[in-house]
N, C-alpha and C positions, 0 to 999 in steps of 0.2 A: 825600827819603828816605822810605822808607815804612814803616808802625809793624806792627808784627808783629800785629797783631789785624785788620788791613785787608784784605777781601775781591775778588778782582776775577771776578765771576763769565764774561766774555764771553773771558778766557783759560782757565780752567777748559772753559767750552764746547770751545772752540778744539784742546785738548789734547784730550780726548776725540773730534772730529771727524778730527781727525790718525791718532789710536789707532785708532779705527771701519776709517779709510779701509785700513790698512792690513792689518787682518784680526785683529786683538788682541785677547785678553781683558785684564782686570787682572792676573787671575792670569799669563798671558803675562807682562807685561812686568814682573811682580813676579820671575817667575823667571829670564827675560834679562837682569836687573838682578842677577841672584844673590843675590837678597835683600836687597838694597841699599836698594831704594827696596820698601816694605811695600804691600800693599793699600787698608790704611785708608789709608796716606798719600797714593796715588794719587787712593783718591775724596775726598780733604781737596782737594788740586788739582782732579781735577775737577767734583764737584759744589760743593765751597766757593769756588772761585777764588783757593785759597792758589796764591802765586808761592813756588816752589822756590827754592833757593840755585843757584848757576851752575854747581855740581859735578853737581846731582842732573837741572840741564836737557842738561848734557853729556852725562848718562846719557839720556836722553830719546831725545834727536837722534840719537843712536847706534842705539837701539833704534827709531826710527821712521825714518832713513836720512835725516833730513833736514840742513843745514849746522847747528849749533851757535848760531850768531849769528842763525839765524832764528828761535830760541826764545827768545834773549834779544833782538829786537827787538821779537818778541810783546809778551814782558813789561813792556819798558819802554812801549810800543804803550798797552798795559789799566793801569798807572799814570799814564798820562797821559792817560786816556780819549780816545785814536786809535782808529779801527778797527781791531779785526786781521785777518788770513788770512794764513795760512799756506800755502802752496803747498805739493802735496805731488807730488814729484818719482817719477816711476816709477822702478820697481826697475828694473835693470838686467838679466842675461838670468840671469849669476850669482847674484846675489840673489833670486832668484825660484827658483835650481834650491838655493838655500841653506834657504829659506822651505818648498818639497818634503821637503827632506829631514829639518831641524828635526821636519815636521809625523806623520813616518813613525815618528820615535824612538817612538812612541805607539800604533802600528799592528801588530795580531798578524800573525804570518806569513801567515797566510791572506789579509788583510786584503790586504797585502804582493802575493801572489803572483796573488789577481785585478786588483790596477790594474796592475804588470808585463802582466798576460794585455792588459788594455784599450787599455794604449801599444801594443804588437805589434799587438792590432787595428787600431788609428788609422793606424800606421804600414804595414799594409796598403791599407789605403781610401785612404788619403794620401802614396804614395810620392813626390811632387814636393816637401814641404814639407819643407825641412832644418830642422834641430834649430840652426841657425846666424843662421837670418829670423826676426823676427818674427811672430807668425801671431794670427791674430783669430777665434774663431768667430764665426760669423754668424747666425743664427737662420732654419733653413729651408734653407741653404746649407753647413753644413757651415765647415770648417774653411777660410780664406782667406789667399794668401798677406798682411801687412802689406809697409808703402814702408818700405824704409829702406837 
């Protein structure tokens, strides 16, 4: 059992690594939490190494897309001083145009109406690559189809 004043700093990392990987502020996922889960309370987990209660890693995993039990095996992982890692699962094709569009709610029309202009470009330069493959820039090469 562990005592409420007990730190585990290498899940605190861990969480934070997760958050990073995925493109998140605090503020982000204080607000996808709907206020649920506070600011401070996130850097309490992340730079303290407070372990959440199962509700609040529910809320996590949801907001980071990862399974549920992989935050709670973290955790038991950093109480029992196991290594952790957390695998972070890529977004899906939907979750990525869900992620776009979240990211727009914040964007002035203008904003809006030159990366609309820039798709249409791409989508000029790029007419072979459907909107259905997966695609990879490449550095130098432009846009490539991905295997899948």
């Amino acid at each position: 059992m562990r005592h409420a004043d007990q730190r585990y700093p290498e899940f605190g990392a861990e969480l934070r690594r997760l958050r990073v990987a995925r493109g998140l502020s605090l503020r982000e996922v204080e607000r996808r939490s709907h206020k649920g889960i506070s600011h401070p309370y996130l850097v309490q987990i992340e730079q303290e190494g407070k372990i959440p209660n199962p509700q609040i890693l529910a809320v996590l995993a949801e907001i980071y897309k990862v399974p549920q039990r992989k935050l709670l095996m973290a955790a038991e992982d950093a109480m029992t001083k196991r290594p952790i890692r957390i695998e972070v699962p890529p977004l899906t094709a939907d979750e990525k145009t869900e992620e776009v569009l979240r990211s727009l709610a914040n964007v002035s029309d203008e904003g809006k109406q030159k990366a609309l202009e820039r798709v249409r470009e791409l989508e000029r330069l790029y007419p072979k690559v459907r909107a259905d493959k997966t695609t990879t820039p490449e550095p130098g090469r432009g846009i490539v189809r991905g295997r899948g």
